[in-house]
VEXLUMNU-264609 format. One record per residue: residue number from 1; x, z, y of N, C-alpha, C in turn. Coordinates in steps of 0.1 Angstrom, whole numbers, always signed. Each point is the difference from the previous one (the first is absolute). Layout:
SITE_num_n.east_n.up_n.north_ca.east_ca.up_ca.north_c.east_c.up_c.north
SITE_NUM_X_Z_Y_X_Z_Y_X_Z_Y .
...
! end
This chain:
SITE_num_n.east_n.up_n.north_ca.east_ca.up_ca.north_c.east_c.up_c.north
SITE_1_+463_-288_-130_-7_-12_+1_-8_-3_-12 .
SITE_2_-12_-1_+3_-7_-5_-13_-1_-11_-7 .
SITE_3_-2_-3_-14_+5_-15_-7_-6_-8_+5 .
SITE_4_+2_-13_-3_-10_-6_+6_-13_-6_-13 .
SITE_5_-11_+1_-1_-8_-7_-10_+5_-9_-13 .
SITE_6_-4_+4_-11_+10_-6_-14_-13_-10_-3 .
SITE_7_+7_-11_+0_-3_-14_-9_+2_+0_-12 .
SITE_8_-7_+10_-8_+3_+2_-19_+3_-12_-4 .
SITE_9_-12_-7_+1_+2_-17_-4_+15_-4_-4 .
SITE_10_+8_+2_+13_+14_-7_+4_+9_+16_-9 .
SITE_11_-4_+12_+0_+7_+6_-2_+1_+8_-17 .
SITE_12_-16_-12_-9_+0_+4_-11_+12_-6_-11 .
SITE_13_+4_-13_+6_+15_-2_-4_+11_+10_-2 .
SITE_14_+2_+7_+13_+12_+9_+0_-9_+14_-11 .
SITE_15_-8_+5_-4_-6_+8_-6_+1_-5_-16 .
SITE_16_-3_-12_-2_+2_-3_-20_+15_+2_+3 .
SITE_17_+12_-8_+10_+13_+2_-1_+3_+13_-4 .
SITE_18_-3_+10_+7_+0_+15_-1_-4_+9_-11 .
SITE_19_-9_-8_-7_-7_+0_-15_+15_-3_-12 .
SITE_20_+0_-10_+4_+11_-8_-9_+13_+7_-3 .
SITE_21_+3_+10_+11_+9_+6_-1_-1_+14_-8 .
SITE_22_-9_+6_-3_-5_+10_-8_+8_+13_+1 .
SITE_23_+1_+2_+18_+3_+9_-1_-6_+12_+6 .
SITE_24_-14_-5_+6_-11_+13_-3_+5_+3_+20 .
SITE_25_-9_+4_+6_-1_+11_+13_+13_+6_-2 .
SITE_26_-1_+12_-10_+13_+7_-2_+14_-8_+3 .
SITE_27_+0_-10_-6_+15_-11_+2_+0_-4_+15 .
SITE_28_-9_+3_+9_+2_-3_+15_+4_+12_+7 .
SITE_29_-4_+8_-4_+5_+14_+6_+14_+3_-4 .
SITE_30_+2_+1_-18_+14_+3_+2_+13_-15_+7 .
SITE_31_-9_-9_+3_+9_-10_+7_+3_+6_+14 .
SITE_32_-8_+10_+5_+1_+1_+12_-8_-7_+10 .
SITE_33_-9_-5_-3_-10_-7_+14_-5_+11_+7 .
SITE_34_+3_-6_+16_-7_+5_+10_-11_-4_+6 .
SITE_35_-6_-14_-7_-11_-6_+8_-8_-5_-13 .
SITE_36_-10_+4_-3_-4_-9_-13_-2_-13_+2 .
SITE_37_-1_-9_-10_-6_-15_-2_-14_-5_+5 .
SITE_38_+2_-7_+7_-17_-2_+3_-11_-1_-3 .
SITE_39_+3_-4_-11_-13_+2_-16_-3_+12_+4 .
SITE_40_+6_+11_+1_-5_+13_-3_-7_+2_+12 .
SITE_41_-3_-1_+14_-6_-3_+10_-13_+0_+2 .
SITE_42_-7_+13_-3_-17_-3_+0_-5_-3_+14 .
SITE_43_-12_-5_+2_-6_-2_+12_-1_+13_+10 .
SITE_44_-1_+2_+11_-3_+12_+7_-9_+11_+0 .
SITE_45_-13_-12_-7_-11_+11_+0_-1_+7_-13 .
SITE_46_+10_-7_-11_-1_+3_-9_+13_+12_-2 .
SITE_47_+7_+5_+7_+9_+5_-2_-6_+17_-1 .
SITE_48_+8_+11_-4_-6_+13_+1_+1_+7_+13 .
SITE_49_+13_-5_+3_-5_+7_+17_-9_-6_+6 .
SITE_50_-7_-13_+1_-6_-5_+7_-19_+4_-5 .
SITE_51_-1_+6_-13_-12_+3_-8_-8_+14_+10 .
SITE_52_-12_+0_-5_-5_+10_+7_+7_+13_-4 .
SITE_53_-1_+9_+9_+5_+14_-7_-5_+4_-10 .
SITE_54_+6_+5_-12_-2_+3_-16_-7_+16_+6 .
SITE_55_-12_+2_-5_-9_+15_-8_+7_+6_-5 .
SITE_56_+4_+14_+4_+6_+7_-11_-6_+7_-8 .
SITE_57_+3_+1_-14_-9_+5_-11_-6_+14_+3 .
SITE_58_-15_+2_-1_-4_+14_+10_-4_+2_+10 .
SITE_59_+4_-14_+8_-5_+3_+9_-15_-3_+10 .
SITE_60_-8_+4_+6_-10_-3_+6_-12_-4_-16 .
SITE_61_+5_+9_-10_-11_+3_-12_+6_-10_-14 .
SITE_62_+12_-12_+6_+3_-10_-10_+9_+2_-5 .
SITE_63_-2_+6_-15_+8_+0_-13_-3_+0_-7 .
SITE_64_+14_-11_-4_-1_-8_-23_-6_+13_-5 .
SITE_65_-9_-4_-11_-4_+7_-7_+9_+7_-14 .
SITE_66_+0_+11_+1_+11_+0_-10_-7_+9_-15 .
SITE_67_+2_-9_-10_-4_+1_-14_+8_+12_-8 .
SITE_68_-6_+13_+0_+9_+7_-8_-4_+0_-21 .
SITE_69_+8_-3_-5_+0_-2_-16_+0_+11_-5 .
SITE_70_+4_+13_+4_+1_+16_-6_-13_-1_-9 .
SITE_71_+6_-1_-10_-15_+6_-9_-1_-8_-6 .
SITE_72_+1_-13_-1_-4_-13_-3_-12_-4_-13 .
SITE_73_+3_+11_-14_-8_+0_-8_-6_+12_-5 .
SITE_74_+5_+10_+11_-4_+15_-5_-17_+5_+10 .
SITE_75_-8_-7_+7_-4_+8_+10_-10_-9_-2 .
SITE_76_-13_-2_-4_-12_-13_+4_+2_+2_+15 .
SITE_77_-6_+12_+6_-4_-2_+14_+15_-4_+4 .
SITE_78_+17_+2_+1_+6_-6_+1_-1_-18_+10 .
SITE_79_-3_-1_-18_-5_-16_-1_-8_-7_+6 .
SITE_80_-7_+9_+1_-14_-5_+15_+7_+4_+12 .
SITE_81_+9_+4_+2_+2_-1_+17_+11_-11_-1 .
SITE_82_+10_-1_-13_+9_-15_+2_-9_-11_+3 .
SITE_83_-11_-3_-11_-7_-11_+2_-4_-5_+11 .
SITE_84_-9_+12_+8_-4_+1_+16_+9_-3_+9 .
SITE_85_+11_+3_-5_+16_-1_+13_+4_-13_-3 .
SITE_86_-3_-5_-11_+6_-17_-1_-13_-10_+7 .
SITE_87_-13_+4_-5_-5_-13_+5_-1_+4_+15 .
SITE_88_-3_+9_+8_+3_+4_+10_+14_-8_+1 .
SITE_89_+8_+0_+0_+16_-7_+3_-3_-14_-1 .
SITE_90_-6_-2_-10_+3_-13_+1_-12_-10_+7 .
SITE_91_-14_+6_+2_-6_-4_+7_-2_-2_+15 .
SITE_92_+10_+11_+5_+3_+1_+17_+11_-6_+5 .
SITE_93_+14_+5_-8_+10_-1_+1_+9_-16_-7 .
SITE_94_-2_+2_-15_+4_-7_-7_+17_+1_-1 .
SITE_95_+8_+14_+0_+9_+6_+1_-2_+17_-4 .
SITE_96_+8_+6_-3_+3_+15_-3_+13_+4_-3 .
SITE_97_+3_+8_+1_+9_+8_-2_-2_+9_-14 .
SITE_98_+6_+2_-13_-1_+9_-13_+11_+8_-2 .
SITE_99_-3_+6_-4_+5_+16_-6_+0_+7_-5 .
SITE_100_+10_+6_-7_-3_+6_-11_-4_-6_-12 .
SITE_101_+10_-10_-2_-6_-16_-7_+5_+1_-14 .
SITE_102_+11_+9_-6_+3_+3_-9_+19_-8_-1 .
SITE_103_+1_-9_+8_+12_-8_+0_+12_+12_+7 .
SITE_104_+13_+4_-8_+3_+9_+3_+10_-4_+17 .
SITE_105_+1_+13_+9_+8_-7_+11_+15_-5_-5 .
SITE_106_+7_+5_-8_+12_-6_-4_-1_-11_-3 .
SITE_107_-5_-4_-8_-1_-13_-3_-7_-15_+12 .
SITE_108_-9_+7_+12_-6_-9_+7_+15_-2_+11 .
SITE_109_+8_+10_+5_+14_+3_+4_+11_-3_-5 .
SITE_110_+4_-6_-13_+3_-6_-5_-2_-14_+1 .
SITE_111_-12_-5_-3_-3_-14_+2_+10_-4_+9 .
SITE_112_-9_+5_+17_+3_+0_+13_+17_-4_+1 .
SITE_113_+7_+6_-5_+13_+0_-2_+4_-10_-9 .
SITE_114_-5_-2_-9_+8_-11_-6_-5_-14_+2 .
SITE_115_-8_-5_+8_-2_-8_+10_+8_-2_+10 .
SITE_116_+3_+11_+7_+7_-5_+9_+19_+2_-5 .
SITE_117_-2_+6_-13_+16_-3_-6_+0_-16_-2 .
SITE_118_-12_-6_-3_+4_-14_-6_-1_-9_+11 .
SITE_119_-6_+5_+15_+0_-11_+11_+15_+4_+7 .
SITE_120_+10_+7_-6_+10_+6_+11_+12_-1_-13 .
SITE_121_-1_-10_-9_+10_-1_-6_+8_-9_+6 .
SITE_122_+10_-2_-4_+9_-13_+4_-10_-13_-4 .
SITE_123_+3_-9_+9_-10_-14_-1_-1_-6_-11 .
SITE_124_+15_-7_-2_+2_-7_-14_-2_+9_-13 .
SITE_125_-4_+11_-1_-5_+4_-8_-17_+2_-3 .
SITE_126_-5_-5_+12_-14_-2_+0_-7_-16_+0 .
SITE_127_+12_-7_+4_-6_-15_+3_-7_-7_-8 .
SITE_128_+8_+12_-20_-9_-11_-9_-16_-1_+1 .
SITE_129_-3_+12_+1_-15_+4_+4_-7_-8_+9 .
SITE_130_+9_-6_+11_-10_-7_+8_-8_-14_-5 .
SITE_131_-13_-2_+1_-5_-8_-3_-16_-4_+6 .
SITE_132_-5_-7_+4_-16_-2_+2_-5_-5_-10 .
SITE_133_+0_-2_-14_-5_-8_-11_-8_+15_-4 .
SITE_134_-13_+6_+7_-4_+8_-4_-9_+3_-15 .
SITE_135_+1_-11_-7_+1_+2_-16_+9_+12_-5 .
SITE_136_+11_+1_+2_+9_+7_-1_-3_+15_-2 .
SITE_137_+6_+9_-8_-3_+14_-3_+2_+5_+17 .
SITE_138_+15_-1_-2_+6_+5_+15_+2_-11_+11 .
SITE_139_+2_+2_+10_+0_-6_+17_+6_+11_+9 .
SITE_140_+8_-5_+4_+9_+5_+8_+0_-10_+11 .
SITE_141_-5_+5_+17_-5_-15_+10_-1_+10_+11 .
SITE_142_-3_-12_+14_+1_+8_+10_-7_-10_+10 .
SITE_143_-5_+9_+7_-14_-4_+13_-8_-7_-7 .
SITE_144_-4_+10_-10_-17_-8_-1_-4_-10_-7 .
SITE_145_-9_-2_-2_-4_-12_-7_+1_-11_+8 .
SITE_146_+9_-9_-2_+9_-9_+16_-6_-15_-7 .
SITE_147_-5_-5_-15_+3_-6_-10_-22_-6_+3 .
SITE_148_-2_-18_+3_-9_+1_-4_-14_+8_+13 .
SITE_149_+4_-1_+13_-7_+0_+10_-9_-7_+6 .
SITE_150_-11_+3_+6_-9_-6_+4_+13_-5_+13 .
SITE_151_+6_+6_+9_+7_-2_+13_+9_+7_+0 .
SITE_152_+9_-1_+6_+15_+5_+5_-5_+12_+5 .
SITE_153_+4_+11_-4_-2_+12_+7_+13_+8_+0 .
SITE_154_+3_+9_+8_+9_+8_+4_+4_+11_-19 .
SITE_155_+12_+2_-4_+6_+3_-9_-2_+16_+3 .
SITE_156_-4_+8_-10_+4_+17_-3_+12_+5_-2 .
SITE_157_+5_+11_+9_+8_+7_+4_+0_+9_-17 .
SITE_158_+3_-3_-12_-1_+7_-12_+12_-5_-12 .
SITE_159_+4_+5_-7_-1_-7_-19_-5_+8_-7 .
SITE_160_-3_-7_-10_-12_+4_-9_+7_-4_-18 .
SITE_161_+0_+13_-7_+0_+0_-11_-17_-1_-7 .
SITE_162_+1_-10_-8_-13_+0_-4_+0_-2_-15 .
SITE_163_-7_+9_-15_+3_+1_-8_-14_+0_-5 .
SITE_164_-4_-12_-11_-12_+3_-6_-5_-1_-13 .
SITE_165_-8_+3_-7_+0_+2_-15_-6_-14_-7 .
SITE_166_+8_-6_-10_-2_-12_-7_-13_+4_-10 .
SITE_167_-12_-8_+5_-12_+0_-8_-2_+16_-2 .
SITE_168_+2_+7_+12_-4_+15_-1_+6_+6_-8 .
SITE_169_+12_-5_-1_+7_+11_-11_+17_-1_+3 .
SITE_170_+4_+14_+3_+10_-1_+11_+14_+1_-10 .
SITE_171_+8_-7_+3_+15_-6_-6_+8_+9_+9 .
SITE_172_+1_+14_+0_+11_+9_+8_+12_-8_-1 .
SITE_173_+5_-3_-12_+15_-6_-4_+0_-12_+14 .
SITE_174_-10_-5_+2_+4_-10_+10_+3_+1_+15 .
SITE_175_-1_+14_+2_-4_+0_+14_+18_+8_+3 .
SITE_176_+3_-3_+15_+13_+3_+2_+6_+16_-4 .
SITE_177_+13_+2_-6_+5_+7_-5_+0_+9_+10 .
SITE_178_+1_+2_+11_+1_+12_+11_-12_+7_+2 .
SITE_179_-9_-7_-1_-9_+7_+4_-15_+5_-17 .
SITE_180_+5_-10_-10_-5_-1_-10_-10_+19_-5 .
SITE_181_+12_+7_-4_-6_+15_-2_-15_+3_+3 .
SITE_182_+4_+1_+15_-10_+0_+15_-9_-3_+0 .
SITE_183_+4_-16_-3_-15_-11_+2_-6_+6_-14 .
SITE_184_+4_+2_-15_-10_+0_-10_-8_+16_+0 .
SITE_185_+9_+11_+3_-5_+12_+3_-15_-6_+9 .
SITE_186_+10_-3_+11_-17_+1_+13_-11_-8_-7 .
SITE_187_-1_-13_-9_-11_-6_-2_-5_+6_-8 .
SITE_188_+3_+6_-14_-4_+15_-6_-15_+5_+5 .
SITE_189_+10_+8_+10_-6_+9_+11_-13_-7_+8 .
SITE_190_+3_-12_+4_-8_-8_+6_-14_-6_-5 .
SITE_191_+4_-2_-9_-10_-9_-14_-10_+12_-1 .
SITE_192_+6_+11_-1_-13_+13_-6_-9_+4_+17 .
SITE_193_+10_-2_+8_-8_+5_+9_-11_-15_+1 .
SITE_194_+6_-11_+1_-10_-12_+1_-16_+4_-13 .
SITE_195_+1_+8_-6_-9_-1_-11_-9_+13_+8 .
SITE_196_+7_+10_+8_-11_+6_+9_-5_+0_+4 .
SITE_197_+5_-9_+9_-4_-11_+15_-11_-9_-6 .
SITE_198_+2_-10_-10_-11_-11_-3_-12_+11_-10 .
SITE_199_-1_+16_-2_-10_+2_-4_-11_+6_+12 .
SITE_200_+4_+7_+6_-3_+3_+15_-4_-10_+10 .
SITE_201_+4_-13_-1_-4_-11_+7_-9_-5_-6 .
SITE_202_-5_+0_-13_-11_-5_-6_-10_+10_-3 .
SITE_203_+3_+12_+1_-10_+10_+3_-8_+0_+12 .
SITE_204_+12_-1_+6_-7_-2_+19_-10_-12_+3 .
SITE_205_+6_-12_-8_-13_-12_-4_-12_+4_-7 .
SITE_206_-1_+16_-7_-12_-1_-7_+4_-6_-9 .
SITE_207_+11_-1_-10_-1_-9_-9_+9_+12_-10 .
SITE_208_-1_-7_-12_+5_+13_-14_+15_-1_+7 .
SITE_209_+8_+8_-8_+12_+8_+10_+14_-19_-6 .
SITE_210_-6_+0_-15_+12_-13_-2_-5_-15_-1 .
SITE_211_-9_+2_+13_-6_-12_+3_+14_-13_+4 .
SITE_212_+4_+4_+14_+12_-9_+7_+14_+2_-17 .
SITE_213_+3_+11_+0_+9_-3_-16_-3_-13_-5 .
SITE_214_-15_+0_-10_-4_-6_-10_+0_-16_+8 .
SITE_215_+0_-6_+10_+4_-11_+5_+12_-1_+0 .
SITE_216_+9_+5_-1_+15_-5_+3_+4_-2_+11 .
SITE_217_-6_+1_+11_+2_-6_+10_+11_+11_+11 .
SITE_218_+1_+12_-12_+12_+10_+11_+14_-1_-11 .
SITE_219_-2_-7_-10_+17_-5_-9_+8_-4_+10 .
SITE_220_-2_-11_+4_+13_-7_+10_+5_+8_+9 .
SITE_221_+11_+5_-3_+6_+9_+13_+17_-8_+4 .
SITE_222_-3_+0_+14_+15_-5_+7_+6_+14_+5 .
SITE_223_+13_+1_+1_+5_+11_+1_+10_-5_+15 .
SITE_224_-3_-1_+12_+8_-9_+12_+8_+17_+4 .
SITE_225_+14_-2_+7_+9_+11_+0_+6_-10_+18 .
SITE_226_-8_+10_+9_+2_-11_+17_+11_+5_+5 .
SITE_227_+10_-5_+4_+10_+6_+6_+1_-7_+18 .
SITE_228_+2_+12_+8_+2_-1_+14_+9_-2_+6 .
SITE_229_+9_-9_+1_+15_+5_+7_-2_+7_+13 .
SITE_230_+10_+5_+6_-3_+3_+16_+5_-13_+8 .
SITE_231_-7_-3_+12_-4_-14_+0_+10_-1_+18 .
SITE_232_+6_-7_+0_+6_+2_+20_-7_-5_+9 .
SITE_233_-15_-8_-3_-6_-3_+10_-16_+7_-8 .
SITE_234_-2_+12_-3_-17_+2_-4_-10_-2_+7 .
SITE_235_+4_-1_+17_-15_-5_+6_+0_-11_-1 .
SITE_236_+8_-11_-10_-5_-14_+3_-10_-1_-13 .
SITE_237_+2_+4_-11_-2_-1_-19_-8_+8_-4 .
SITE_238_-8_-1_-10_-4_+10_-9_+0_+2_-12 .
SITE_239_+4_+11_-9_+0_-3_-12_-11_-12_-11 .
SITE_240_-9_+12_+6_-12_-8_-6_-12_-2_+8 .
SITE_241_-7_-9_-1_-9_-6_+5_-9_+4_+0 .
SITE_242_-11_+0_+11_-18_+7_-4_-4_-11_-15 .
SITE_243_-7_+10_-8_-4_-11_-14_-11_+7_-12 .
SITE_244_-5_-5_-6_-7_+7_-9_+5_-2_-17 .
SITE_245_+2_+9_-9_+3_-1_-10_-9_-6_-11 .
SITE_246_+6_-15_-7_-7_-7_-7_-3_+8_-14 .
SITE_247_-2_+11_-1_+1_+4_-11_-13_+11_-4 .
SITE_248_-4_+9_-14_-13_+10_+0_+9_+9_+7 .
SITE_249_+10_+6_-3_+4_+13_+9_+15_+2_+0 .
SITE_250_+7_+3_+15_+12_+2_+3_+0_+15_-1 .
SITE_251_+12_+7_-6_+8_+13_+4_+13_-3_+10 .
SITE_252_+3_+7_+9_+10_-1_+7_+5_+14_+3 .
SITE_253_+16_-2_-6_+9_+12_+1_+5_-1_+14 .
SITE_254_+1_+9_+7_+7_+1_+12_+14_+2_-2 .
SITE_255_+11_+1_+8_+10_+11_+1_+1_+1_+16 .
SITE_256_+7_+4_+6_-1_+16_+6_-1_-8_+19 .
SITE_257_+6_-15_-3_-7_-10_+11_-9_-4_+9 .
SITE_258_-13_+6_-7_-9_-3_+3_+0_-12_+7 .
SITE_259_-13_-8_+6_-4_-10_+8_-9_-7_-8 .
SITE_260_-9_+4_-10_-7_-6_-1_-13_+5_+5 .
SITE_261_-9_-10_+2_-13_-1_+6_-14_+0_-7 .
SITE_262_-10_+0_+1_-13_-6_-5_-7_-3_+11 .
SITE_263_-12_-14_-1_-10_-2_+9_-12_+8_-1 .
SITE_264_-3_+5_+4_-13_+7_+2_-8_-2_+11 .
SITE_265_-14_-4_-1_-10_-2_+7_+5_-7_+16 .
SITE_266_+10_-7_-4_+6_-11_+12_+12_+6_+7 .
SITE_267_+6_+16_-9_+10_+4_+5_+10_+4_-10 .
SITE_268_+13_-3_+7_+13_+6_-8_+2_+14_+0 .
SITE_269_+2_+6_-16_-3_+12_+2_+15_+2_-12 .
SITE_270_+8_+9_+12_+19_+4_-12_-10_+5_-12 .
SITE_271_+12_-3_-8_-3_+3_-19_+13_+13_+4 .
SITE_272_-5_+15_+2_+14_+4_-4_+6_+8_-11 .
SITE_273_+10_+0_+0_+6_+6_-18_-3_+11_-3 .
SITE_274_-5_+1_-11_+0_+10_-5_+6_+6_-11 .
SITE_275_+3_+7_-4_+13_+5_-10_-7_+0_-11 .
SITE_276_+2_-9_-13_-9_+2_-13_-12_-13_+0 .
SITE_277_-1_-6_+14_-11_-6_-2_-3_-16_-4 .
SITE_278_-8_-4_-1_-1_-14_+0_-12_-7_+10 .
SITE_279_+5_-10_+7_-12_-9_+8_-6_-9_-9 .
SITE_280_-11_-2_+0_-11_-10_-11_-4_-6_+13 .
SITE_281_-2_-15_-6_-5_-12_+8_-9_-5_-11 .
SITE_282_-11_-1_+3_-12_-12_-8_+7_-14_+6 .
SITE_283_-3_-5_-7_+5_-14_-1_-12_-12_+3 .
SITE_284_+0_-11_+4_-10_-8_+3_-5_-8_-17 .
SITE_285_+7_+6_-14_+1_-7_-11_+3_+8_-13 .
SITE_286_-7_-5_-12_+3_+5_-7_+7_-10_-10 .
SITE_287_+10_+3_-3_+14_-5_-3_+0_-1_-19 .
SITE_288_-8_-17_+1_+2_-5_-15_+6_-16_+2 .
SITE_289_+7_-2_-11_+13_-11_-1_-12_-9_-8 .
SITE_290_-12_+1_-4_-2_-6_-18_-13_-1_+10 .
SITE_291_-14_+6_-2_-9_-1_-2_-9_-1_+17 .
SITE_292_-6_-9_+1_-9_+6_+11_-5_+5_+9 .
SITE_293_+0_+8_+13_-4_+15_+3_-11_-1_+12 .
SITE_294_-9_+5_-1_-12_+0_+8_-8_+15_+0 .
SITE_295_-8_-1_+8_-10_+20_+5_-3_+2_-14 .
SITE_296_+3_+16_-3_-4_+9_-13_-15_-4_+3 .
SITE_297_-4_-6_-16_-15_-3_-2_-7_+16_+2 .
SITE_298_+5_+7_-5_-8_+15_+2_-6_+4_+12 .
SITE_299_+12_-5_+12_-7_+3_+13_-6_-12_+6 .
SITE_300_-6_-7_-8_-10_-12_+3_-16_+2_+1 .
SITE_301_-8_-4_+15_-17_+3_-5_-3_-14_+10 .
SITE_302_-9_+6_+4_-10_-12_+10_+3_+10_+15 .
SITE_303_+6_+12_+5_+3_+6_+10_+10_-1_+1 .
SITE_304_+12_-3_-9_+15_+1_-3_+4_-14_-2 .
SITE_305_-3_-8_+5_+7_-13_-6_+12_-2_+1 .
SITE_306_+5_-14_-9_+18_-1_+5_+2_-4_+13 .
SITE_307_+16_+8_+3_-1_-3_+14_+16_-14_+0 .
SITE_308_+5_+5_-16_+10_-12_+3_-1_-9_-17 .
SITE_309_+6_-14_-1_-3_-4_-12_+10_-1_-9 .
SITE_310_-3_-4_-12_+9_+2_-13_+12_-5_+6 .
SITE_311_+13_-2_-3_+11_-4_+1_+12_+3_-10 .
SITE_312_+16_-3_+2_+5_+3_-8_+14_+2_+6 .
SITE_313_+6_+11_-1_+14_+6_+6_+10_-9_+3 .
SITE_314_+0_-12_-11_+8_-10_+10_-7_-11_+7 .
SITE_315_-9_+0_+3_-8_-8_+14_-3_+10_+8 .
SITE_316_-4_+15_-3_+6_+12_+14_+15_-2_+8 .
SITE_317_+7_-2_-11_+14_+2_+7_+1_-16_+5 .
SITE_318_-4_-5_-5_+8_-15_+8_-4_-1_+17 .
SITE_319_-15_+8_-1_-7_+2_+20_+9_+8_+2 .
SITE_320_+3_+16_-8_+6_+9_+12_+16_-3_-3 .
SITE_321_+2_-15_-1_+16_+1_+6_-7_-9_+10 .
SITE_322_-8_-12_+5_+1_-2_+14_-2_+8_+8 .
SITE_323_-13_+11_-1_-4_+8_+12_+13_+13_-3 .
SITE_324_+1_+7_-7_+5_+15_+1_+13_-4_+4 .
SITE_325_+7_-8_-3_+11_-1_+11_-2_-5_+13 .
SITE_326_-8_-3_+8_-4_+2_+15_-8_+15_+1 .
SITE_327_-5_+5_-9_-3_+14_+7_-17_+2_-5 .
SITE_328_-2_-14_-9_-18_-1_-4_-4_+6_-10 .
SITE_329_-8_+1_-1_-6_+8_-15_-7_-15_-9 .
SITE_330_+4_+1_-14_-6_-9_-3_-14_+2_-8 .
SITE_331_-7_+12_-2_-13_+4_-6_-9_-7_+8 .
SITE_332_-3_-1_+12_-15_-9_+8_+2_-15_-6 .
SITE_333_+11_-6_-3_-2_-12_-5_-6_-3_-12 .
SITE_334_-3_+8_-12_-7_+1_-9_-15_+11_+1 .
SITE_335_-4_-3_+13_-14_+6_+1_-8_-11_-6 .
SITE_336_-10_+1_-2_-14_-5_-4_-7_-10_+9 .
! end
């Protein structure tokens, strides 16, 4: 028998209660539920079985572009086919797949694992971490950004370790002892390849290679670690929601799960794993705490004008917590 329609409104109560208790998705499964909480209850159309059939990568000519790094500073012509492969990516797609990225596999396999050692600890050894005061280095939380809604919307089937650097400069000692090693190795690893990525993205702009660098606007990095439980009702939930990343550029590690997606040209197209790789998402934003951010004057003429206006990362994020938690993009609200 199918549920009947959720009243979030009435059911966002039982959802902060379920907050309060800080014990994360994970704390309902090892309780044993056979029916989830209503909160968790997305609408019908919105559900994955109920979505159109997902593209599979390859097929009928559509596939992520994928960025190979071999070579990275040994080869000019090299360098002219990365360049080509990014703005290409990011002007059709705005997604790729990289490789050969220099980040070693042990270490990206490691991560993966010690993530899910710190979502599969015993509870009360995790509770301290829980918090939504996202000032905080660390956050340890669950379904989403619940905190601060335009409307009651249906809760994510997830928890979420989330770890970010103080004024761009990362305090390893702070971050939880289980997974600590892991997490400072991978950002290492991460940080150099980020200095790849932001020269090749500003090449691809036509612009000198440490253009995006010399703004600052790729320092602030969040380091989020998603955990999935296995869920006893999945056709009702979803982890995560359709949404666009408020940020200049996401990397996303897979492990061996798959289910993630990308929109493409009005269709869902599987992201599938690949061994060694990384998924890149352009972001609707370029990600500054301090100053500003409006169109690179360089790519400004009288044929090129701006298409969105100055603004500032926390008046970005204050829209995309109303819209992106219903499923909106908040970039058209700051058009011209």
């Amino acid at each position: 028998m199918a549920p009947a329609l959720v009243d979030y409104a009435a059911a966002e109560k039982e959802l902060y209660e379920f907050d309060d208790l800080k014990i994360g998705v994970k704390g309902l499964v090892d309780a044993g539920v056979t029916h989830i909480p209503r909160f968790f209850i997305h609408p019908p159309e919105c559900r994955a079985n109920n979505s159109s059939t997902p593209q599979k990568n390859g097929a009928d000519g559509v596939e992520i572009p994928v960025i190979d790094l071999q070579g990275f500073n040994e080869n000019d012509d090299r360098r002219v086919k990365m360049v080509n492969a990014m703005r290409y990516a990011c002007a059709t797609w705005g997604f790729f797949q990289i490789v050969n990225h220099g980040v070693p596999v042990a270490v990206m396999e490691e991560m993966v694992e010690s993530i899910r050692r710190f979502h599969e600890q015993p509870q009360e050894a995790k509770m301290e971490w829980y918090s939504r005061d996202f000032s905080r280095t660390v956050n340890y939380y669950s379904s989403g950004d619940i905190k601060g809604r335009a409307q009651p919307v249906p809760a994510e089937w997830k928890d979420t370790l989330s770890c970010r650097a103080a004024d761009d400069q990362w305090d390893f000692d702070a971050l939880p002892e289980l997974c600590r090693h892991e997490m400072k190795e991978y950002m290492k690893n991460v940080i150099d390849l980020q200095e790849k990525l932001s020269e090749l993205m500003s090449e691809a702009l036509g612009l000198s290679k440490d253009h995006l660098s010399s703004t600052g606007y790729l320092k602030s990095i969040k380091l989020s670690g998603h955990y999935y439980p296995a869920c006893p009702e999945p056709d009702l939930t979803l982890g995560t929601i359709k949404h666009s990343d408020p940020s200049l550029l996401t990397l996303v590690l897979q492990d061996k799960s798959n289910g993630l997606q990308v929109l493409h040209n009005d269709l869902w197209v599987d992201v599938p794993k690949v061994d060694g790789a990384f998924v890149a998402n352009i972001g609707d934003f370029m990600q500054d705490r301090i100053k500003p951010c409006g169109p690179i004057k360089e790519l400004l003429s009288d044929n090129s004008p701006p298409i969105y206006r100055i603004t500032s990362y926390e008046e970005f994020m204050r829209h995309y917590r109303v819209v992106g938690q219903i499923g909106g993009r908040a970039l058209p609200h700051f058009k011209l």
